[in-house]
ChimeraX commands (.cxc) that place a marker at each C-alpha (Angstrom):
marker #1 position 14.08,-9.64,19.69 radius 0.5
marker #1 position 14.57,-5.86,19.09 radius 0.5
marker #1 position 13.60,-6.42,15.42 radius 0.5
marker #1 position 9.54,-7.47,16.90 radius 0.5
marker #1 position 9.68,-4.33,18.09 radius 0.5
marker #1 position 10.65,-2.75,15.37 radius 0.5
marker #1 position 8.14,-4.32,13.50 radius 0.5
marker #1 position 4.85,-3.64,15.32 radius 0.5
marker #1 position 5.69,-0.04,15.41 radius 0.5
marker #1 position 6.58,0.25,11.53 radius 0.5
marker #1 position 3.66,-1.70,10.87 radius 0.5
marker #1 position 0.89,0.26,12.26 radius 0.5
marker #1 position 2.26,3.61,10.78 radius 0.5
marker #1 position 2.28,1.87,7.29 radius 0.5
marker #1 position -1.42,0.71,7.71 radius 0.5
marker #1 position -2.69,4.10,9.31 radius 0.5
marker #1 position -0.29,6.78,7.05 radius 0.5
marker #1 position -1.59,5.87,3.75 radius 0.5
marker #1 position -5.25,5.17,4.80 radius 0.5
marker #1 position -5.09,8.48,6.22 radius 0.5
marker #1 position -3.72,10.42,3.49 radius 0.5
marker #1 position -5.94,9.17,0.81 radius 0.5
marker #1 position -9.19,9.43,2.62 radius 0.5
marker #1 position -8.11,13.03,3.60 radius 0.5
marker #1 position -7.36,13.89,-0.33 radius 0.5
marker #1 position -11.30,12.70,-0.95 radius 0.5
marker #1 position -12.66,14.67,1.78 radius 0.5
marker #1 position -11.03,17.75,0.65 radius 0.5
marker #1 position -11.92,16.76,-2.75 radius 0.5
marker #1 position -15.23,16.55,-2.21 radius 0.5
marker #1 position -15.30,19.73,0.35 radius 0.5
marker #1 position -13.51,22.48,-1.70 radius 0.5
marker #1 position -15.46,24.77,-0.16 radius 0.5
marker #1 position -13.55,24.84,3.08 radius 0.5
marker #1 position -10.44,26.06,1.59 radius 0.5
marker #1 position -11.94,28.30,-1.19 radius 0.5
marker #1 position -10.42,31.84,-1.17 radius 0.5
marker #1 position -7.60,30.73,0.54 radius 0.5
marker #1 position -3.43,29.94,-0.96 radius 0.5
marker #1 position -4.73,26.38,-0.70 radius 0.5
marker #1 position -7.91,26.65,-3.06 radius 0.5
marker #1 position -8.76,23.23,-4.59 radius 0.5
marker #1 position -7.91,22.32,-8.39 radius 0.5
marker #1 position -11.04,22.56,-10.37 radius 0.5
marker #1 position -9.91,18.96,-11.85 radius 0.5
marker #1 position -9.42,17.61,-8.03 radius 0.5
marker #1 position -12.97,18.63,-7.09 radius 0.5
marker #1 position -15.93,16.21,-6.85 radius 0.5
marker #1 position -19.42,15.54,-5.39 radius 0.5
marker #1 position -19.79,13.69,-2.77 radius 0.5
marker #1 position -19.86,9.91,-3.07 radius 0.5
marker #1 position -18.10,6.85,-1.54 radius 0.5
marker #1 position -15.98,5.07,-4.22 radius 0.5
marker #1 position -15.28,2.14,-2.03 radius 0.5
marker #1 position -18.47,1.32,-3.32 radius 0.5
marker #1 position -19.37,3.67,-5.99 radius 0.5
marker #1 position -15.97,3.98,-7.60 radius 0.5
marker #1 position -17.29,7.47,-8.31 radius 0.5
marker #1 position -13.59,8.69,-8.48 radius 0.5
marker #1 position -10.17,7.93,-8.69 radius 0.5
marker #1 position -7.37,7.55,-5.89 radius 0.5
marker #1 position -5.32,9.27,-8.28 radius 0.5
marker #1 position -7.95,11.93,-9.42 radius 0.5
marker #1 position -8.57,13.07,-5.46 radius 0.5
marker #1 position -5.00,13.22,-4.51 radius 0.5
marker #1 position -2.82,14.29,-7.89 radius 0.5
marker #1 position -4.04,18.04,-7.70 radius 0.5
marker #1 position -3.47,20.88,-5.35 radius 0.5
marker #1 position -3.55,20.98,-2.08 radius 0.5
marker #1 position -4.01,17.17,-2.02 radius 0.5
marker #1 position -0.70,15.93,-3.72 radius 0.5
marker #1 position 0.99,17.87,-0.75 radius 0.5
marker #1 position -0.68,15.33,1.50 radius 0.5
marker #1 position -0.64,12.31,-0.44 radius 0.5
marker #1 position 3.00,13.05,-2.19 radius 0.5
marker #1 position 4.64,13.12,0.75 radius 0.5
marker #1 position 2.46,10.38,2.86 radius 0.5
marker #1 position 3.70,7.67,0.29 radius 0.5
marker #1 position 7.58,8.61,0.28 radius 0.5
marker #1 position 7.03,8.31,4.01 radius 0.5
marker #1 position 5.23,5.18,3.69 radius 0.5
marker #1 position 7.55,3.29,1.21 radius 0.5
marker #1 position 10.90,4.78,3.94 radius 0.5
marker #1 position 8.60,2.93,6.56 radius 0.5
marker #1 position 8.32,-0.42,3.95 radius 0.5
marker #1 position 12.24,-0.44,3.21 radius 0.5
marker #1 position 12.92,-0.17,6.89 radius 0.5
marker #1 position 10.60,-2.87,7.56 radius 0.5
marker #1 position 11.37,-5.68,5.21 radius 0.5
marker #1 position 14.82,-5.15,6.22 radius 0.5
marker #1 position 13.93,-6.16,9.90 radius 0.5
marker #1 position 11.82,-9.07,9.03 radius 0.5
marker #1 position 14.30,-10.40,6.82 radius 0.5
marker #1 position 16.86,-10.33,9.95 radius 0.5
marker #1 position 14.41,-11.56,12.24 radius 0.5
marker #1 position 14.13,-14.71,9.99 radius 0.5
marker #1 position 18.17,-14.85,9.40 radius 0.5
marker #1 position 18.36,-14.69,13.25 radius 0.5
marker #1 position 15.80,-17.77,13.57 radius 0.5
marker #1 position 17.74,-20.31,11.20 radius 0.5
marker #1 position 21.19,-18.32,11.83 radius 0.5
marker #1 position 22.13,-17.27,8.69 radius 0.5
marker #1 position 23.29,-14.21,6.89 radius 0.5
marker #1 position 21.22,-13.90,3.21 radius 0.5
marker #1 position 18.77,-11.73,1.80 radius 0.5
marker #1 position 15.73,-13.64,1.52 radius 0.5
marker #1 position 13.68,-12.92,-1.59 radius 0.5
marker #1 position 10.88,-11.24,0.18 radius 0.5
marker #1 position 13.41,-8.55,1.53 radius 0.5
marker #1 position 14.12,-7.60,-2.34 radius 0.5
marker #1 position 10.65,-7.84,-3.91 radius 0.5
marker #1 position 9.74,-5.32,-0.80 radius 0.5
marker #1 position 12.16,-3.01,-1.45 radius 0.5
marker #1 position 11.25,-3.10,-4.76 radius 0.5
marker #1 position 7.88,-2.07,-4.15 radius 0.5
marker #1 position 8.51,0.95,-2.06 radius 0.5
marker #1 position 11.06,2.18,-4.90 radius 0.5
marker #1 position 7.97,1.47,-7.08 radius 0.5
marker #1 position 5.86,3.52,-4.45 radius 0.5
marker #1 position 8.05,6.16,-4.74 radius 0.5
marker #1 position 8.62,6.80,-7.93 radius 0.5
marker #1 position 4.81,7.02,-8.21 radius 0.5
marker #1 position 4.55,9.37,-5.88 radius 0.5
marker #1 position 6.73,11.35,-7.51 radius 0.5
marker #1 position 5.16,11.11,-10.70 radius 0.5
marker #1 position 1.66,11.63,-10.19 radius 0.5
marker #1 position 0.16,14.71,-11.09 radius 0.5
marker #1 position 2.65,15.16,-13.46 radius 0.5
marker #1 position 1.64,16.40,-16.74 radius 0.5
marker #1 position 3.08,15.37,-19.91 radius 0.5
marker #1 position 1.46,14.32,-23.16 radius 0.5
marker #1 position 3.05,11.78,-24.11 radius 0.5
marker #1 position 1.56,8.22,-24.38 radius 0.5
marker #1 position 4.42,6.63,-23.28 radius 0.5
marker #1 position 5.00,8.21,-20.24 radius 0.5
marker #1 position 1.53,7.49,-19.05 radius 0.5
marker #1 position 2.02,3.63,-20.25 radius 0.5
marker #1 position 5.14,4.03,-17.63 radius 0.5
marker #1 position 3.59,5.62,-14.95 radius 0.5
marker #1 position 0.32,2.46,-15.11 radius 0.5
marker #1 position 3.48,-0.22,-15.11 radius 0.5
marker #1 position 5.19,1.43,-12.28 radius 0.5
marker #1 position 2.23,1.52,-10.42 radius 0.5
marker #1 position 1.03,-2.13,-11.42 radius 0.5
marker #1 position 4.90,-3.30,-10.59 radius 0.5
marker #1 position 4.36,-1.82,-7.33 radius 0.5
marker #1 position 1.38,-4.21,-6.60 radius 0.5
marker #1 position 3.01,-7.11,-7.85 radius 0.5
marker #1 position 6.01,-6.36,-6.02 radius 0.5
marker #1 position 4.00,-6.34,-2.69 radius 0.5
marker #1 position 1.71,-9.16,-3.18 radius 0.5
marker #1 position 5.11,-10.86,-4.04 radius 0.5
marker #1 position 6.69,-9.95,-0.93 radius 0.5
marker #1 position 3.40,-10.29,1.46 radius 0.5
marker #1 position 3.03,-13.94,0.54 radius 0.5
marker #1 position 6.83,-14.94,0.51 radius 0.5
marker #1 position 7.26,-13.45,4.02 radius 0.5
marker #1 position 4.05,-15.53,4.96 radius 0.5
marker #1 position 5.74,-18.62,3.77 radius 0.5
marker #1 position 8.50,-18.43,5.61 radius 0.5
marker #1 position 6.51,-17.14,8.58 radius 0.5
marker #1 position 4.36,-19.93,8.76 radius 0.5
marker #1 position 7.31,-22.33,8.31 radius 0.5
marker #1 position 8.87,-20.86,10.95 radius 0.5
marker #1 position 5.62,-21.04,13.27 radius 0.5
marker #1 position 7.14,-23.17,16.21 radius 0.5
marker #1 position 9.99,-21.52,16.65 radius 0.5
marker #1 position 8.02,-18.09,16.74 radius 0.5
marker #1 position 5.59,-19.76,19.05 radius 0.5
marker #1 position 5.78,-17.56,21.96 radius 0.5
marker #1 position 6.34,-14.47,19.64 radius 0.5
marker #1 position 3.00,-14.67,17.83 radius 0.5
marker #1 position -0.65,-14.84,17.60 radius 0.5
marker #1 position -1.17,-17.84,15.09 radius 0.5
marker #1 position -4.52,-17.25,14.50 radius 0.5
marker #1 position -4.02,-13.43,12.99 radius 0.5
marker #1 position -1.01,-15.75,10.75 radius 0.5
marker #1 position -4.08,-17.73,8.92 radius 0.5
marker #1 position -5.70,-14.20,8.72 radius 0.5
marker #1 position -2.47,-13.05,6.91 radius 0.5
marker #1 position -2.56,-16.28,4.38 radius 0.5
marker #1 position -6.32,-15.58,3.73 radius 0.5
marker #1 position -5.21,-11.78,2.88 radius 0.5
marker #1 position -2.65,-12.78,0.68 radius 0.5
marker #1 position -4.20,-15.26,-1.30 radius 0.5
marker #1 position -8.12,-13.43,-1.50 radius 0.5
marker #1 position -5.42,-10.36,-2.84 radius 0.5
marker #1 position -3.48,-12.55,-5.13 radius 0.5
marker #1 position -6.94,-14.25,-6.74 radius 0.5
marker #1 position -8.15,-10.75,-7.09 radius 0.5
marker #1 position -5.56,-9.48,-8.71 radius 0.5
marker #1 position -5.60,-12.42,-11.10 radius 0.5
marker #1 position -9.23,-12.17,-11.91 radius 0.5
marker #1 position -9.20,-8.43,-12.36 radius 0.5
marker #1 position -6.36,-8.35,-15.49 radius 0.5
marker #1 position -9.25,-9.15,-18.18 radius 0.5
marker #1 position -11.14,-5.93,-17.05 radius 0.5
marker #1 position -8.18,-4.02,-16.29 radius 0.5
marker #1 position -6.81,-4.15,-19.66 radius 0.5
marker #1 position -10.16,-3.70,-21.31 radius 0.5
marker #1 position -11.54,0.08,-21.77 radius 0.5
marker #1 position -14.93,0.44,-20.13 radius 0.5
marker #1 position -15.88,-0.49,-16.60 radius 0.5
marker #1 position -14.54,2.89,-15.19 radius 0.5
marker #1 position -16.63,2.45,-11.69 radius 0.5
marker #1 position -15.47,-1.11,-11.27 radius 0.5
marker #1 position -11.78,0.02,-11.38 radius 0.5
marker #1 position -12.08,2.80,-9.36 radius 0.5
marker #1 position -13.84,0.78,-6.74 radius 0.5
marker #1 position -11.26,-2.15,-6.91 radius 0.5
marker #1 position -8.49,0.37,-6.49 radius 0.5
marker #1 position -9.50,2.16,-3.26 radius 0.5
marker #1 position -10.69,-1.33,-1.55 radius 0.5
marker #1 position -7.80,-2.88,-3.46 radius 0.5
marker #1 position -4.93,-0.44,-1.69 radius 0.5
marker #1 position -6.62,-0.96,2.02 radius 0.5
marker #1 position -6.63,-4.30,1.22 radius 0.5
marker #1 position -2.92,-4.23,0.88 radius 0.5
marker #1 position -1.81,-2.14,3.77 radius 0.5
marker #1 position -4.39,-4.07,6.04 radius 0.5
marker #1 position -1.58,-6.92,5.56 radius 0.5
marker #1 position 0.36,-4.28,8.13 radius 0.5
marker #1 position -2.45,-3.76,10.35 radius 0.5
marker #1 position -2.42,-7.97,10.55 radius 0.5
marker #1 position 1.30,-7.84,10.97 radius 0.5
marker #1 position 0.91,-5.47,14.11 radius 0.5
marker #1 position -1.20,-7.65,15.75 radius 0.5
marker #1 position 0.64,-10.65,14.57 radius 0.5
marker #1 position 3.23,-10.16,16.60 radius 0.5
marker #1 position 3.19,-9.96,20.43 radius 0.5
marker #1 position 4.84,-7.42,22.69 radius 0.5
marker #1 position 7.84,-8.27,23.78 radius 0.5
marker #1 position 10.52,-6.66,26.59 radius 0.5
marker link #1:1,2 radius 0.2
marker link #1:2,3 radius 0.2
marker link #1:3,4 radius 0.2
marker link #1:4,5 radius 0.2
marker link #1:5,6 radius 0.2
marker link #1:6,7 radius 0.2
marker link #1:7,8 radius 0.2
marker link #1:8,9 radius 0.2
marker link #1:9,10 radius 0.2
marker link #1:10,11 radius 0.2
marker link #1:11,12 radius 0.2
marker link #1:12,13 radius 0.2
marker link #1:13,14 radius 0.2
marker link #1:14,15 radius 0.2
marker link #1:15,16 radius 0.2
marker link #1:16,17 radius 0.2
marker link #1:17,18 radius 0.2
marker link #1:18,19 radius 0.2
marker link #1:19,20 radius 0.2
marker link #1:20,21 radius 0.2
marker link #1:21,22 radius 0.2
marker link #1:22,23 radius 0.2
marker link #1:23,24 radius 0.2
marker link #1:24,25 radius 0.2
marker link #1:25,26 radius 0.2
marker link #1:26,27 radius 0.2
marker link #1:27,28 radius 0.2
marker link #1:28,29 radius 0.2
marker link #1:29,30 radius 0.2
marker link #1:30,31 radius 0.2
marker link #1:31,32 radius 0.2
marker link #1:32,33 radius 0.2
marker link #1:33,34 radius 0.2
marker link #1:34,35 radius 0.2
marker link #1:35,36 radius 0.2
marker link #1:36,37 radius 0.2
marker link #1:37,38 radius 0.2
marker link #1:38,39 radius 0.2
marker link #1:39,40 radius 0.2
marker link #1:40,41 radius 0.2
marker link #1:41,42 radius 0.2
marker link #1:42,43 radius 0.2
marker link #1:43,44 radius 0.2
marker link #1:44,45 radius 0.2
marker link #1:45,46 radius 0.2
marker link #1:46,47 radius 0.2
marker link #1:47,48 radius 0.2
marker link #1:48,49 radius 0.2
marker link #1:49,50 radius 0.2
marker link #1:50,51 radius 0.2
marker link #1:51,52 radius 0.2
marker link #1:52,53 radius 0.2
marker link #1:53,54 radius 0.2
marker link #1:54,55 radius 0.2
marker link #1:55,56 radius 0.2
marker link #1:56,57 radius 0.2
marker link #1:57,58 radius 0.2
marker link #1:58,59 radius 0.2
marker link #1:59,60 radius 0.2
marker link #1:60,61 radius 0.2
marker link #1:61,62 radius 0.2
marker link #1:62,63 radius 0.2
marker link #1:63,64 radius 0.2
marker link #1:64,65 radius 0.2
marker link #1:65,66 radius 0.2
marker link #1:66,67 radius 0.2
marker link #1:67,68 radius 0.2
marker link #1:68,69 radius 0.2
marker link #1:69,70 radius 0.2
marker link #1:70,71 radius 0.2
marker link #1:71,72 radius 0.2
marker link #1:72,73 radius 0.2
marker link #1:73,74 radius 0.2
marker link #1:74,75 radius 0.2
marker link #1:75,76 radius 0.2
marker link #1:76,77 radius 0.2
marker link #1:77,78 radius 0.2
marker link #1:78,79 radius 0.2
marker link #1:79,80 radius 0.2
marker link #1:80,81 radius 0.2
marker link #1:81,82 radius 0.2
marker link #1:82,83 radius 0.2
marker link #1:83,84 radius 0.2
marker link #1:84,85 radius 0.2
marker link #1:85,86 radius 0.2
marker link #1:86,87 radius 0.2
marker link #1:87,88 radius 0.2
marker link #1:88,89 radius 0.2
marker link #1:89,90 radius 0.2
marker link #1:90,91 radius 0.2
marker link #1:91,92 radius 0.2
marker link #1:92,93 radius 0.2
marker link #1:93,94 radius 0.2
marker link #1:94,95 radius 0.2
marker link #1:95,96 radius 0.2
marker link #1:96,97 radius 0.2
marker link #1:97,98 radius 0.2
marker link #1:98,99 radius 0.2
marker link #1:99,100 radius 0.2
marker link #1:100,101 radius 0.2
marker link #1:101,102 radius 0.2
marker link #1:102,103 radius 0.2
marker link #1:103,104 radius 0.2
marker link #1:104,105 radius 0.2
marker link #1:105,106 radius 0.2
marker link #1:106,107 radius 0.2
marker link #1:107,108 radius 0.2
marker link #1:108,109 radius 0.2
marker link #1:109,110 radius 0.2
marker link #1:110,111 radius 0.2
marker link #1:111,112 radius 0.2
marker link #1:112,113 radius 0.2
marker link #1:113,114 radius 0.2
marker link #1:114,115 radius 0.2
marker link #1:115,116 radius 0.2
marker link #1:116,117 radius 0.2
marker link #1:117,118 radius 0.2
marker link #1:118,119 radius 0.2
marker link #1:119,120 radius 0.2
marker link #1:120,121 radius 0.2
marker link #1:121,122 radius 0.2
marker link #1:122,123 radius 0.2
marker link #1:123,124 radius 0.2
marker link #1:124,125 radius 0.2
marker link #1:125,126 radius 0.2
marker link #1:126,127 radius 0.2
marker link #1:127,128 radius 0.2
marker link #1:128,129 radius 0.2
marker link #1:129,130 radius 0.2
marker link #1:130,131 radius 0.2
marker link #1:131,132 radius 0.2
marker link #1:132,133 radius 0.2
marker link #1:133,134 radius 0.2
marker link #1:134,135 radius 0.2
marker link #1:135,136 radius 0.2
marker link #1:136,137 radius 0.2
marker link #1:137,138 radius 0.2
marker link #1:138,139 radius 0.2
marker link #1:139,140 radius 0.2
marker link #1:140,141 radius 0.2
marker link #1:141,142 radius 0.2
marker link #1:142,143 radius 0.2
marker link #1:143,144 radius 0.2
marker link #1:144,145 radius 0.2
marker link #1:145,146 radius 0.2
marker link #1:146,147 radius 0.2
marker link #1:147,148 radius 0.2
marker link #1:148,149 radius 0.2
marker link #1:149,150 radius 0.2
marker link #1:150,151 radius 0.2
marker link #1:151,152 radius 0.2
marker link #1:152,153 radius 0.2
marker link #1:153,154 radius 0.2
marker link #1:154,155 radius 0.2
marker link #1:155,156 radius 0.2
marker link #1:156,157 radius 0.2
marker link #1:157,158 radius 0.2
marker link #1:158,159 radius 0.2
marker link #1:159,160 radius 0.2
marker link #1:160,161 radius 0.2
marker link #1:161,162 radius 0.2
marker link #1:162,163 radius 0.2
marker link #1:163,164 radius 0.2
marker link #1:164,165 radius 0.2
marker link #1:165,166 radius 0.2
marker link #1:166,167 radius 0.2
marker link #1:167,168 radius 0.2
marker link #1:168,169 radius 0.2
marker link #1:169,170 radius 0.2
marker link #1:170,171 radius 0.2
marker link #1:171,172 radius 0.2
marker link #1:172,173 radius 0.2
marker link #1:173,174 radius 0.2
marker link #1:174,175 radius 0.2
marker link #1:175,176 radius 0.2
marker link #1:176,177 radius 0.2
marker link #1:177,178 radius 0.2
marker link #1:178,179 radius 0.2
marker link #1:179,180 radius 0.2
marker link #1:180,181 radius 0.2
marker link #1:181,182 radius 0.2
marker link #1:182,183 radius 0.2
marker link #1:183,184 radius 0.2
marker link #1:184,185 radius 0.2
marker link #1:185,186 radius 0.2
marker link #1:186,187 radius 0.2
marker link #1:187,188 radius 0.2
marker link #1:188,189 radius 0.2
marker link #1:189,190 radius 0.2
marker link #1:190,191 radius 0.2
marker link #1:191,192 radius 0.2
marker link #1:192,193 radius 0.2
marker link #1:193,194 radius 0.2
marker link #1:194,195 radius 0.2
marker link #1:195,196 radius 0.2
marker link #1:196,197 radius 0.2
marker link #1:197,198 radius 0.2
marker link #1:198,199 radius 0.2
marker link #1:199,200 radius 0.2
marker link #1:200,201 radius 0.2
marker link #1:201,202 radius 0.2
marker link #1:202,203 radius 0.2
marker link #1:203,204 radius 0.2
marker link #1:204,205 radius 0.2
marker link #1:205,206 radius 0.2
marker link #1:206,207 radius 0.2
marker link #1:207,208 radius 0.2
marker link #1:208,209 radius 0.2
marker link #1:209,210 radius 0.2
marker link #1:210,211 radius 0.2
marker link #1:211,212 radius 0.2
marker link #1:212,213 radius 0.2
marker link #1:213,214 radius 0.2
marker link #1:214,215 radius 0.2
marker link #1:215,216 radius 0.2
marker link #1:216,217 radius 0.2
marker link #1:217,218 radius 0.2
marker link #1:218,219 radius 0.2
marker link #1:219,220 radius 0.2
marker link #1:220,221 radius 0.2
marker link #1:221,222 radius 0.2
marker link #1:222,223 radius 0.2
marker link #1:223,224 radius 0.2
marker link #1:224,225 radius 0.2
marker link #1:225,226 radius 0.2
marker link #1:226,227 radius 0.2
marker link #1:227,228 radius 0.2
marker link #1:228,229 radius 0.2
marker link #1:229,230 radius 0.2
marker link #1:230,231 radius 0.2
marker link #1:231,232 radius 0.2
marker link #1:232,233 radius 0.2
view
């Protein structure tokens, strides 16, 4: 099946693009040093000390990458990314239409899409400055729609992955497949048990460090689905 293929490849790029472009962002925010006196001298705002907000949550994904020179990393990383996330829902949802023989657009195909339109749009937005309330209230719900979208997506395709699991026998590893359903549903609870802080001010460090592990948590879904599937000729 050309579309396993497909999917191996797009999934490793979407698990190693965006880990790579945000941890790059917080080194050079927290080494401004390196490009000081040059046309790529760090934002003031975009500067920090070092730390480790995975565990810290001493700063924001958004505060490291939304400045200059790291939005012309991260900015173009994501619309990369989310290109990467339309092609690849598209293939898994004619993978499964080639299993039971059938021509649709499974639900998982349009929550996915959804979310890299989400990602996009993001992407775009971030680091742009207005002061109005209500655009910042949109640019929080397109980012939270984006995660909901995902999650969405992620478990639907897992479903119907795991339904499919004998006919897919000699395609996959079934063991990384339980992986995948432990992913989605740790993410899922997470996300669920989070809202009460989330909407509440307060608890800045918390946030920040449940968004960086929260995001690798999310692409590591693709690093699963790479190894999910076996090679095939």
């Amino acid at each position: 099946m050309k579309e396993i293929t497909q999917i191996r490849k797009l999934s490793l790029w979407i698990f190693l693009l965006p880990l790579f472009a945000i941890n790059l962002c917080l080194v050079i925010s927290q080494n401004p040093q390196f490009l000081a006196n040059t046309i790529f001298a760090v934002d003031p705002i975009g500067q920090s000390a070092f730390s480790i907000p995975y565990l810290d949550g001493s700063l924001s994904i958004s505060r490291a990458s939304r400045t200059f020179p790291q939005y012309l990393i991260f900015k173009p990383a994501m619309i990369i990314t989310a290109i990467f996330l339309f092609i690849y829902w598209k293939n898994n949802n004619q993978l499964i239409n080639n299993l039971y023989s059938t021509n649709i657009n499974y639900k998982f195909k349009t929550f996915g899409i959804m979310s890299a339109i989400f990602l996009i749009i993001h992407s775009i937005l971030l680091g742009v400055k207005f002061d109005i309330q209500i655009y910042k209230l949109f640019r929080r719900i397109v980012l939270l729609l984006f995660i909901i979208f995902e999650i969405i997506a992620q478990g639907i395709l897992v479903y119907h992955l795991y339904k499919a699991k004998i006919k897919l026998v000699d395609f996959i590893n079934r063991n990384v497949l339980f992986f995948k359903i432990i992913l989605v549903s740790v993410l899922a609870l997470v996300a669920i048990l989070s809202v009460p802080i989330l909407v509440t001010k307060g608890n800045t460090h918390f946030k920040h460090a449940l968004e960086w592990n929260y995001f690798v948590g999310v692409i590591l879904f693709y690093l699963f689905s790479r190894f999910f599937w076996r090679g095939t000729t």
